[in-house]
C-alpha distance (Angstrom), angle and dihedral (degrees) to the residues before:
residue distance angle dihedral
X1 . . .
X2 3.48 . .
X3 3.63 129.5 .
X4 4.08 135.8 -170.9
X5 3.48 129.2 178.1
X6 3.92 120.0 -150.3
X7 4.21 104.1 -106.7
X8 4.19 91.8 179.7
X9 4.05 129.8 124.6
X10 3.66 94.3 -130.7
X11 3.55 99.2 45.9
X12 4.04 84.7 51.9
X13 3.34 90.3 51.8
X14 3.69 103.2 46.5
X15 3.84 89.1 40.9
X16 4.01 81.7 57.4
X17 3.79 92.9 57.5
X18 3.71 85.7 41.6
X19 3.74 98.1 61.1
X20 3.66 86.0 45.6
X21 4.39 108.1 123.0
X22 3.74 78.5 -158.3
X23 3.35 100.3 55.9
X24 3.88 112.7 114.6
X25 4.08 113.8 -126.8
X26 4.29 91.9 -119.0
X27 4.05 84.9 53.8
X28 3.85 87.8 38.7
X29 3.97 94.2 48.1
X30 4.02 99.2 40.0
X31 4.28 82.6 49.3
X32 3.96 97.4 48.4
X33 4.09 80.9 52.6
X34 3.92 94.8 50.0
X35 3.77 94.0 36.4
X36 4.05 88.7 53.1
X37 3.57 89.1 52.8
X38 3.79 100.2 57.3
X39 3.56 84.5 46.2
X40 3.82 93.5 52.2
X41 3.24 86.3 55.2
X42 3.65 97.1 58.3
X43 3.97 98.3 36.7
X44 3.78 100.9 56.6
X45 3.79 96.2 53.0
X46 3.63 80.1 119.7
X47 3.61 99.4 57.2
X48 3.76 119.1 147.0
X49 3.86 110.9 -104.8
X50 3.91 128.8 -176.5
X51 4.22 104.7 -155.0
X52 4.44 103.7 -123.5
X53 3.53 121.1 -177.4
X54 3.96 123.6 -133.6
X55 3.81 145.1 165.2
X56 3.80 126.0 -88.9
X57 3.59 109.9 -162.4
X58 3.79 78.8 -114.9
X59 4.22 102.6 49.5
X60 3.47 137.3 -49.7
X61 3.87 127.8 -83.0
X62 3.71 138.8 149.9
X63 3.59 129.7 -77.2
X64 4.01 125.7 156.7
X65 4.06 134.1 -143.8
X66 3.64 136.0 -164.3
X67 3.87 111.5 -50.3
X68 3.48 122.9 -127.2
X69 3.05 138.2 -69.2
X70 3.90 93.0 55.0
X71 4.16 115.1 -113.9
X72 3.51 116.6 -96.6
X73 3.49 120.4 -133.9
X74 3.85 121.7 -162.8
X75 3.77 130.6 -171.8
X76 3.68 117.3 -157.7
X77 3.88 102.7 -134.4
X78 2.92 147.3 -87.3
X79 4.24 99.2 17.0
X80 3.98 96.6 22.9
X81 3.78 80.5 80.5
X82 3.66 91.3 73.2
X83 3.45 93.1 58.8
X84 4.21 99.0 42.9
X85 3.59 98.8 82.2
X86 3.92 94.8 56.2
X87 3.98 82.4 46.5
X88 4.00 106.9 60.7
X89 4.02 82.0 31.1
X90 3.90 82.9 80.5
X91 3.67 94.5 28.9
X92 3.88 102.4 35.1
X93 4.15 85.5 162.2
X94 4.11 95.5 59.5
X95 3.78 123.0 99.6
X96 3.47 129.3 -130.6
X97 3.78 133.3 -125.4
X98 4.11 126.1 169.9
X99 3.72 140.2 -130.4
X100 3.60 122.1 -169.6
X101 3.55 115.5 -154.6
X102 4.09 140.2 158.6
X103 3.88 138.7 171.9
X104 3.58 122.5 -106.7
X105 3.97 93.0 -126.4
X106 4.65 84.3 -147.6
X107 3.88 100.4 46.8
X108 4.21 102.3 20.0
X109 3.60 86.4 -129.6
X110 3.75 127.6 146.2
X111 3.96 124.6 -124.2
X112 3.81 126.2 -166.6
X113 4.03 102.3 -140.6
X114 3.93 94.7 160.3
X115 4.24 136.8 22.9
X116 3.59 124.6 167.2
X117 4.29 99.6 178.0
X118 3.46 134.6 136.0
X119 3.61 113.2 -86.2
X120 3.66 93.6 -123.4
X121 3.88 121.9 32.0
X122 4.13 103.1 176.5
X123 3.92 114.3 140.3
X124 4.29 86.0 16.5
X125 3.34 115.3 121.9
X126 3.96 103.3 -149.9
X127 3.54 131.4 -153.7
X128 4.40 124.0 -157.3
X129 3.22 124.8 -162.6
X130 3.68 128.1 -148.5
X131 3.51 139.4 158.8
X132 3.23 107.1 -152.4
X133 3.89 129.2 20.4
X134 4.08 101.8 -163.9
X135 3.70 110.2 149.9
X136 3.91 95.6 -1.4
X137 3.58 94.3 -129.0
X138 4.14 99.6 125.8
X139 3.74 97.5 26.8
X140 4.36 82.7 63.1
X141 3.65 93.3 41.6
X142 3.84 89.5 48.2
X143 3.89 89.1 48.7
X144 3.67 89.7 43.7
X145 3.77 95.6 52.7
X146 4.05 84.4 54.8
X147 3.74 99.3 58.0
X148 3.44 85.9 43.9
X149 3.89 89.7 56.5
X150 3.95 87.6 47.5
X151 3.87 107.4 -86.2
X152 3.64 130.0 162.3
X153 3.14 110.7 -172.1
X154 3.82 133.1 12.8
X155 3.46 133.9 -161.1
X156 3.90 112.5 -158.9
X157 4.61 115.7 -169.4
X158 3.06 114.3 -176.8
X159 3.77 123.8 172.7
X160 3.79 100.7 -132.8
X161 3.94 128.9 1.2
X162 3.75 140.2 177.3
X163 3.71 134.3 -125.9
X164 3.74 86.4 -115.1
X165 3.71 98.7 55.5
X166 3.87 87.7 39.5
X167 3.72 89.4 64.7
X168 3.62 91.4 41.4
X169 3.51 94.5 61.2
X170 3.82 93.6 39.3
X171 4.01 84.3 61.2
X172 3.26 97.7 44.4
X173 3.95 98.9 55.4
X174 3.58 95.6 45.1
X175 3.75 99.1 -171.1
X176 3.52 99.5 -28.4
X177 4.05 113.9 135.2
X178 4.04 97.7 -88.7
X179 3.41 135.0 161.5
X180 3.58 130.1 -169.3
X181 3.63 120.1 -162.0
X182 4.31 119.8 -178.8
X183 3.47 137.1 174.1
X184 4.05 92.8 -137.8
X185 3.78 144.9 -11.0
X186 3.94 112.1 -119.1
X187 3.57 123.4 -153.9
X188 4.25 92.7 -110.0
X189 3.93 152.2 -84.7
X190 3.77 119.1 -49.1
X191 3.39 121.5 -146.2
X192 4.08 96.2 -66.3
X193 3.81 90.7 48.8
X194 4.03 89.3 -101.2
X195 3.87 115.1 152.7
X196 3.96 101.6 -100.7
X197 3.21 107.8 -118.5
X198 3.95 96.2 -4.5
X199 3.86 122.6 124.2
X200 3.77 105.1 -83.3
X201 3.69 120.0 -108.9
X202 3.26 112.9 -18.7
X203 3.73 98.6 -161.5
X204 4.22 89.5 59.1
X205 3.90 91.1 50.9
X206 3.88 100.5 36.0
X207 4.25 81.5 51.5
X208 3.66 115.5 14.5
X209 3.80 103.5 -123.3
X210 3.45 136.7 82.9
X211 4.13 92.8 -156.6
């Protein structure tokens, strides 16, 4: 597995305002868009491209675009949402499956209570989306439920993540072909598995209910 961690001014920055208690949730939504954006950017350097020639008004030459079939992004519900828009904003051409996932607050554990994916996912390269990778426990079962569907080759973002879920996911995929893309690397989990010093839930501030 590999795994980068965002080292850019304006993802600092906007990361800052992020972590913010006082942020208010339209500054907090229209942010977790722009941040995912910048970090789009920097997570599908490895994109798959087919080369395609075309005509300048000049001459021709060689460019490429996105090969087919299209990328697949997939949020992991409910607060993945907040970071979609700033996705297919970079890759306006990807589809878009969903996995809907939650914590049992007792055990930690993940449950799947929703999907909506393509039966089949070979030659796809997918994309999940997840705010915040604490424990690890649904980001693994989300990338789990993808190889199961067929995938190749995942790319995980997450805007912040812990050492602990970082080694979750790192057992979890084995040697599968994984990448792990996050905004920042926070200190830990506290007692309640909460990213220490992180931002909160994301899902609450992004949406304004804890229901």
């Amino acid at each position: 597995m590999r795994v980068f961690v965002a080292d850019h001014p304006l993802i600092t920055h906007k990361l800052t305002v992020l972590r913010d208690k006082n942020t208010a949730q339209p500054t907090f939504r229209s942010l977790t868009e722009e941040l995912m954006t910048l970090l789009a950017y920097e997570a599908t350097r490895d994109v798959s491209v087919t080369p395609i020639e075309i005509e300048t008004p000049v001459a021709r030459t060689t460019g490429v675009r996105l090969s087919t079939p299209a990328p697949l992004v997939v949020p992991i519900l409910r607060a993945g949402l907040g970071m979609l828009e700033g996705m297919v904003k970079m890759i306006p051409t990807a589809e878009v499956g969903f996995l809907g996932m939650a914590r049992d607050e007792e055990t930690l554990l993940p449950t799947t209570y929703a999907e909506r994916l393509p039966e089949r996912l070979e030659g796809r390269q997918c994309f999940v989306l997840d705010p915040m990778l604490a424990t690890g426990g649904s980001l693994a079962a989300a990338i789990d439920f993808l190889f199961a569907r067929g995938a190749e080759d995942v790319t995980a973002i997450c805007i912040l993540g812990t050492p602990e879920g970082v080694d979750t996911i790192r057992n979890a995929v084995g040697d599968r072909n994984v990448t792990l893309f996050l905004g920042a690397l926070d200190e830990g989990l506290d007692e309640h598995a909460f990213i220490v010093p992180g931002l909160g839930d994301a899902g609450d501030r992004l949406y304004g209910t804890n229901t």
